[in-house]
N, C-alpha and C positions, 0 to 999 in steps of 0.2 A: 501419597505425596505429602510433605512438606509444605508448609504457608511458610515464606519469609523463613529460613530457618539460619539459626544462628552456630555460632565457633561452638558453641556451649553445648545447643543442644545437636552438633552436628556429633560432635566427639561422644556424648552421651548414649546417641541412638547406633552409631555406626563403629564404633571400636570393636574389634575381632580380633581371633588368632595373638599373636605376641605384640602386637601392634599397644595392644590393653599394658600389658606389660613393659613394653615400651616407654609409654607414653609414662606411667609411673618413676620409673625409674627416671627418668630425664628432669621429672618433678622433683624428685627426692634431690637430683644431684645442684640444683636449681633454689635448693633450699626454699622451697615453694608446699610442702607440706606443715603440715602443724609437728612444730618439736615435740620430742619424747621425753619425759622427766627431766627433772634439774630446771633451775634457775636461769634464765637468758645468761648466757655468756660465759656459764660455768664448763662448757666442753668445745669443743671444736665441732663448727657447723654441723649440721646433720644432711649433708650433702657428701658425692665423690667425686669435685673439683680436686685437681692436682694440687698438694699440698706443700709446703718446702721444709723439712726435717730440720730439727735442732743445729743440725752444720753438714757439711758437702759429705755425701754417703759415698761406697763404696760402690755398693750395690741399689738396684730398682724393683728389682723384684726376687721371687723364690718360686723355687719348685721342692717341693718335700715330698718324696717317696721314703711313706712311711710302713715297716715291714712288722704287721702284725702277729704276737705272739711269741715275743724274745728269739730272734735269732744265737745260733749255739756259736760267739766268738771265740771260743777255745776251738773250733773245728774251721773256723773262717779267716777271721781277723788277727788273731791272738795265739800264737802258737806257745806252747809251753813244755821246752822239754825237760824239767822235772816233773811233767803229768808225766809223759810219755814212760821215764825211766820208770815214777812209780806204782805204770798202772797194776789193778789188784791188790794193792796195798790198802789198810786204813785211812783213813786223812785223820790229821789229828787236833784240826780245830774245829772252833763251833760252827754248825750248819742249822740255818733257819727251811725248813721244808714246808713247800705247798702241799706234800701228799705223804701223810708221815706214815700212812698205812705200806707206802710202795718203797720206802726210805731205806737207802743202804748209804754207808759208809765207803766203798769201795770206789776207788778213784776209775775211773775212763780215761785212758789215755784214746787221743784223738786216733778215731780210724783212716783218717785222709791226710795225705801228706802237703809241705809247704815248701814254697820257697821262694828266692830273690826276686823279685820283678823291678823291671824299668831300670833308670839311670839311678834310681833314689836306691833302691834292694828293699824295699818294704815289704815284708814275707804275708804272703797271702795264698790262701789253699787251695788245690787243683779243682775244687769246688766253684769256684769262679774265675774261671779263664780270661772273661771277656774284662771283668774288675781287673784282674791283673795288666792289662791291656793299658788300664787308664793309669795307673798305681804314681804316676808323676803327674796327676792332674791334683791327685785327693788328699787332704790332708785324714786321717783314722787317728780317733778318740778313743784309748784305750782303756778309760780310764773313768767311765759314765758310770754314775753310782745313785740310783733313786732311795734307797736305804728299803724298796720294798718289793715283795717277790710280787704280788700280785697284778692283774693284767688292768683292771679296770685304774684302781690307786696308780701304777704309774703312766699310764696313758693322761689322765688328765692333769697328772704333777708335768709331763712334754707337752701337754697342747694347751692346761689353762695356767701355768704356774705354781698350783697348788696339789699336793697331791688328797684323792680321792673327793675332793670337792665336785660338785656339779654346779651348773648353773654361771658359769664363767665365762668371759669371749675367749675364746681360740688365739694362737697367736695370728694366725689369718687374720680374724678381725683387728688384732691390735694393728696390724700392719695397714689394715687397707683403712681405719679410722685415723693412723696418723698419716698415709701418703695420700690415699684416695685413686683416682685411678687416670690411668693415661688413654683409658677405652671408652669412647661414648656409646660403644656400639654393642661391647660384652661385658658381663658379671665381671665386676675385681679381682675377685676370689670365689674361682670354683674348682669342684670335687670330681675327681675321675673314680668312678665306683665301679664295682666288678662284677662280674656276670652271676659268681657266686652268692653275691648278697653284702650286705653289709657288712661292713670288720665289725669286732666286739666295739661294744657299749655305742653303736648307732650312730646316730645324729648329734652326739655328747662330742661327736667329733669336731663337726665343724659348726658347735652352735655359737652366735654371738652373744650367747648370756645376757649381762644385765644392759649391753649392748640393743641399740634399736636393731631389727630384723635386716635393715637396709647393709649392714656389717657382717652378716653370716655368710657362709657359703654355699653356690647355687649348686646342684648336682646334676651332673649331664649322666643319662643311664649310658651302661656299658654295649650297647646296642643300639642299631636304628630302630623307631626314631630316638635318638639324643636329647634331643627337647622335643615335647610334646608340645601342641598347640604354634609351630612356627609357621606351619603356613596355615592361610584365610582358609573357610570352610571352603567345599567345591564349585556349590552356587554363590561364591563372590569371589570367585578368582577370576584371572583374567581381564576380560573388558570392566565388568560392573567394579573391580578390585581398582583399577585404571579411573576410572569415569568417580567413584567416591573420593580416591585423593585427587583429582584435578577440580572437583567442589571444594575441597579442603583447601586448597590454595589459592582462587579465587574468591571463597570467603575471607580467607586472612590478606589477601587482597584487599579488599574494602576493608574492611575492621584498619588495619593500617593507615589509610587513606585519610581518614577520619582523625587521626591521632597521629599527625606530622611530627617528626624530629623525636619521637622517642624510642630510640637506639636500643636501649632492652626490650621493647618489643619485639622490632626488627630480628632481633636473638634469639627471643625466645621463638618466635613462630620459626627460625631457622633450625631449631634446635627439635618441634614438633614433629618439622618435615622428616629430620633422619631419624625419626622413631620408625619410619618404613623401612628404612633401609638394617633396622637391625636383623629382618629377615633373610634379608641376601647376606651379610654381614656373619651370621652364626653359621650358616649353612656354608658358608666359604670358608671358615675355618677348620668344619669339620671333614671336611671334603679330602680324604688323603689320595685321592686318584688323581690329584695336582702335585703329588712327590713324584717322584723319580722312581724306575725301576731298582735305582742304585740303593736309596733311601730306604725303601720297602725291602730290601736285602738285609741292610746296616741294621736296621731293628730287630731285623727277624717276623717279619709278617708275611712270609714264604713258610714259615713252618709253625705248622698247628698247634705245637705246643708253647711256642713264645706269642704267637699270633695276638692275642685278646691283652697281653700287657706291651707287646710291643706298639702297639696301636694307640695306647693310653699313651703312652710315654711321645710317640711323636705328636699327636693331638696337643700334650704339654708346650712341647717345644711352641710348634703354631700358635697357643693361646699364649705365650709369654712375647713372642713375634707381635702380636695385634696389642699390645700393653697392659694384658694380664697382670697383675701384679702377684698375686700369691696360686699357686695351683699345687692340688696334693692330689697323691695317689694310693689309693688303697684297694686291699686285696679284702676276699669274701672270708669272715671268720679268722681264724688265728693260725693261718700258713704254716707258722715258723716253729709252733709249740710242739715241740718233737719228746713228747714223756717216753715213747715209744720208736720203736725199728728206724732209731737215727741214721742208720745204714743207707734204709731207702727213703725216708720221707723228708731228708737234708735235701740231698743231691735232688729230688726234684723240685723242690720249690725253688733251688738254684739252677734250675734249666729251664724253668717258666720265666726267669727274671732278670738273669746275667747280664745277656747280650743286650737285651730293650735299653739297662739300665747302663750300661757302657757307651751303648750306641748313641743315646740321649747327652751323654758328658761328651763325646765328640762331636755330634752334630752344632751342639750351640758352640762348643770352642769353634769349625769350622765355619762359623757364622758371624763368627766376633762378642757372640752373647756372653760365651761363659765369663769374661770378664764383668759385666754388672747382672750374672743373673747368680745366687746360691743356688747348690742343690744340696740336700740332704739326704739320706740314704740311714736308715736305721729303725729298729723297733726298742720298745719300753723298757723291756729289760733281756737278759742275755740269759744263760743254763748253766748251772752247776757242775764243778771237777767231778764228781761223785756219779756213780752209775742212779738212774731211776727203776729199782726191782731187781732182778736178778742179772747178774755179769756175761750176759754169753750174745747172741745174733742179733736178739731180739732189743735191744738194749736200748734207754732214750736217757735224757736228760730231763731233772727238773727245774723248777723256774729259777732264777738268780738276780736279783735288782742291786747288790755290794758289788758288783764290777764286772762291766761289758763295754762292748763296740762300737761306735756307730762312726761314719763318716760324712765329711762336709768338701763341697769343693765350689771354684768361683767364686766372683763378687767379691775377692779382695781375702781370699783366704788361701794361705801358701799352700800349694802342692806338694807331693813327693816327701811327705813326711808322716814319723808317728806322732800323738802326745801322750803322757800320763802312760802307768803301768797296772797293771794287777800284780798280784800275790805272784809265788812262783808257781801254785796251782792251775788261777788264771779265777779264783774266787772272791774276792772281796779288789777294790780300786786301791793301790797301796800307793802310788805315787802321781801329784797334780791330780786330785782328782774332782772331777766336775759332773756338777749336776744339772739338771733338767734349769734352774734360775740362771747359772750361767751360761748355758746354752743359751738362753733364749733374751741374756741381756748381750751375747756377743753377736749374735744376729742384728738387734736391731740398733747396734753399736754399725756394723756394717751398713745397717739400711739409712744411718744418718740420725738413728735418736739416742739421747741418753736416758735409760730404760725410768729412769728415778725422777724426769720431767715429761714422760709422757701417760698424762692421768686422762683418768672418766671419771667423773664427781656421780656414786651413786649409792643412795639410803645415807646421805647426809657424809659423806667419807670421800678421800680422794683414793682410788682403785687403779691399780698399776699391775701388769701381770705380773711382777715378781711379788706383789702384795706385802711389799716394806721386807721382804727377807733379805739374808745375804745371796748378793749377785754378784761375780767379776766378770770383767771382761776379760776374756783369754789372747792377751795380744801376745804370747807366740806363737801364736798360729796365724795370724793375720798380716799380711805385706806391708 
C-alpha cells in the first residue's frame, strides 16, 4: 500500500495498457512537454490542438490510397489508340529503362479493352468495373510526370516533396503539423498496413522526418489485435481497473480543492480523465460488426479476395468519421509492378482493390463526407508503351515515371473529368503536366494552406514540402 500518495506518484506507479500512451499524447497536445529544436516561437506549437489554416479550406481531412509499384495507366486509365494500332512495331523515341538487360523496343498495345463510363464518358478499362461506377465522382490526372522510373526516388518526391531524399515529413505530417486534429481520442494521422508486409522503402513512408515524432504516422496492423497494448493486463481489469481510476479522481479531487478558480486545471485533469476512454474509443472504431450487412457487402468483405482491403478501406472511412485527419492505405511490397505476365498479375491486384476502393468514394458521398474529405488513388509512377522481354503471353511492362495516372476526388475537386495528356503512346506527359509539388501544393491549397507559408524552421532554414521548388495550384480541377 501507498502512504499518502499523490497525482504524481499515482500516475507514475499505476499507468498500464494505452492509458501510458494516452496520457502522453494528451501532454503533447497540451503543449506540456519540453519543445523539440528551434527557437521558442519559430514553428507552430508542438501540440494537436485544432488549428485554422491560412483561409477557409475546402477540405478537413484526406484519405490516400496509395498503389504501390506504378500501376500500368495505358491498360487503366489512359487508353491510347495509336498504341493499339501500332502494336509490334518499333517505337521511335528515346526510352529510359529500369532493366536494360529485358529491354525491347516493341510497343504493347493494351490487352484490355475501354470504354465510356458515367454521364461525363471518361474511358476507363474493364479492369475496374467498380472505378467506372464512380467515373463522375473523380477527377484522373493523366498527365503525372516524376521525371524518374525508380520506385524508391519517386515515392518520396509524392510523400516528402523531394525526390529520392530521405529523412523528410510526409505530407501526412505537413497536414496534421498545420491543422492538428479534431480527435482527442485517436492518432491524427494513421497508416492501414497489409497483411503482406510493408510497401517498399518502409517507414520512409510515413516518417515525420525532421518533424518531432508526435507528427508521424501511427500504424494499426492489418489484423487483430490492431493495436497492441489497448486493453489493461488481465490482473487489472475489471474491479481493480474500476477501483484505480476512481482513486484517480478523487485524488484530483483534492489536488483541485486546494487550488480554487484555476480553470486550466479543471481541464486539464478533465482532459487526464478521457486518456481512459481512449480505450473504449479505438476499439469502437475498429469494430466493423457495427456496419451493416449492406456495408459489408458494398465493400466486398463477403469475399476473400477483396476481404483484407475492403476492411481497411471502411476502417478509413470510420477513422475520418471520428476526426481522423489524414489516413493512408498501403498494400504489402509493390502490387502493381507488373515487368511480367501483365495478363494475369494486372487484373488481380484489380480485383483485390476495385470494389473496396469504389465502395469507400460512395459511402462517404452517402454520408455527406466526400465533400470535405479528398481521397486519392494512385502509385509513383506508371509502365512503359514498349513490351518488357519478349512479345507474346507472357508479357509485362517496365517502370515509366515521364507520364502516368493517378486520380483524386472530394474535398472540393470536380468530378467527371480528365486533366493533362501523354504522348499518343501514353509515354512521356505531353500536355498540363503535373508533378508530385504540385500535387501536393493543390492539396493543401484545398486543405486551406498556401504551400509557400506553411514552414518548420529546421538546421537554421525555413523547410516547406515543396522545398522552394516550382509548385502550381491546379485550379481546373478544383470547384
Amino acid at each position: 500500500m501507498w502512504t499518502n500518495p499523490t497525482r504524481r506518484s499515482f500516475l507514475a506507479k499505476s499507468a498500464y495498457g494505452i492509458g501510458t500512451f494516452a496520457l502522453a499524447h494528451l501532454l503533447q497536445r497540451e503543449g506540456l512537454l519540453a519543445q523539440e529544436g528551434g527557437r521558442p516561437g519559430e514553428n507552430l506549437p508542438l501540440n494537436l490542438r485544432p488549428r485554422q489554416p491560412h483561409f477557409a479550406p475546402k477540405a478537413n481531412a484526406m484519405i490516400s490510397l496509395f498503389m504501390h509499384g506504378g500501376p500500368s495507366h495505358v491498360d487503366l486509365l489512359d487508353p491510347k489508340p495509336e498504341l493499339q494500332r501500332m502494336h509490334g512495331r518499333d517505337y521511335s523515341g528515346n526510352i529510359a529503362y529500369s532493366f536494360v538487360n529485358a529491354a525491347s523496343r516493341k510497343l504493347l498495345g493494351s490487352p484490355f479493352k475501354f470504354a465510356r463510363r458515367g454521364q461525363c464518358g471518361t474511358e476507363v478499362s474493364e479492369l475496374l468495373p467498380h472505378t467506372a461506377g464512380i467515373a463522375d465522382d473523380i477527377c484522373v490526372l493523366r498527365s503525372m510526370h516524376t521525371g524518374h522510373n525508380g520506385h524508391e526516388v519517386s515515392i518520396r518526391y509524392f510523400h516528402g516533396g523531394i525526390a529520392a531524399v530521405t529523412g523528410r515529413p510526409t505530407l501526412g505530417s505537413w497536414i496534421v503539423y498545420g491543422l492538428g486534429s479534431e480527435a482527442d481520442n485517436l492518432p491524427a494521422y494513421m497508416i492501414l498496413s497489409d497483411p503482406g508486409g510493408h510497401p517498399v522503402d518502409g517507414t520512409h513512408n510515413w516518417s515525420s522526418g525532421f518533424m518531432p515524432p508526435l507528427y508521424q504516422g501511427t500504424v494499426l496492423r492489418p489484423q487483430e489485435p490492431r493495436i497492441f497494448n489497448l486493453d489493461a493486463p488481465p490482473h487489472l481489469r475489471g474491479a481493480t481497473q474500476r477501483q484505480n481510476l476512481d482513486l484517480l479522481r478523487e485524488l484530483n479531487r483534492r489536488y483541485s480543492e486546494t487550488r480554487p478558480g484555476e480553470a486550466d486545471l479543471e481541464t486539464r485533469i478533465a482532459s487526464y480523465e478521457l486518456a481512459a476512454r481512449m480505450q473504449d474509443a479505438a476499439r469502437e472504431a475498429l469494430d466493423l460488426s457495427r456496419e451493416p450487412a449492406s456495408i459489408h457487402r458494398m465493400y466486398g468483405l463477403d469475399q476473400a479476395e477483396t476481404r483484407s482491403y475492403a476492411e481497411r478501406c471502411l476502417i478509413a472511412r470510420r477513422l475520418i468519421e471520428r476526426g481522423v485527419r489524414f489516413v493512408q492505405l498501403f498494400l504489402g511490397g509493390q502490387p502493381w509492378d507488373n515487368h511480367g505476365n501483365i495478363r494475369g498479375t494486372l487484373p488481380a491486384i484489380c480485383r483485390r482493390t476495385d470494389q473496396p476502393v469504389a465502395a469507400l468514394v460512395r459511402d462517404l458521398k452517402q454520408r455527406g463526407l466526400l465533400d470535405t474529405t479528398i481521397v486519392h488513388w494512385g502509385g509513383e509512377i506508371g509502365r512503359l508503351p514498349v513490351v518488357q522481354g519478349e512479345l507474346n503471353a507472357n508479357a509485362g511492362r517496365d517502370h515509366n515515371g515521364q507520364g502516368f495516372s493517378i486520380w483524386l476526388a472530394g474535398g472540393g475537386i470536380k468530378g467527371g473529368m480528365t486533366y493533362g495528356n501523354t504522348d499518343e503512346v501514353g509515354h512521356r506527359a505531353a500536355e498540363n503536366i503535373v508533378t508530385p509539388n504540385d500535387y501536393q501544393a493543390t492539396l493543401l491549397h484545398l486543405l486551406g494552406f498556401d504551400h509557400t507559408r506553411l514552414i518548420y524552421h529546421h538546421n537554421g532554414r525555413e523547410q516547406r514540402i515543396t522545398d522552394g521548388r516550382p509548385a502550381r495550384i491546379l485550379h481546373d480541377i478544383l470547384k
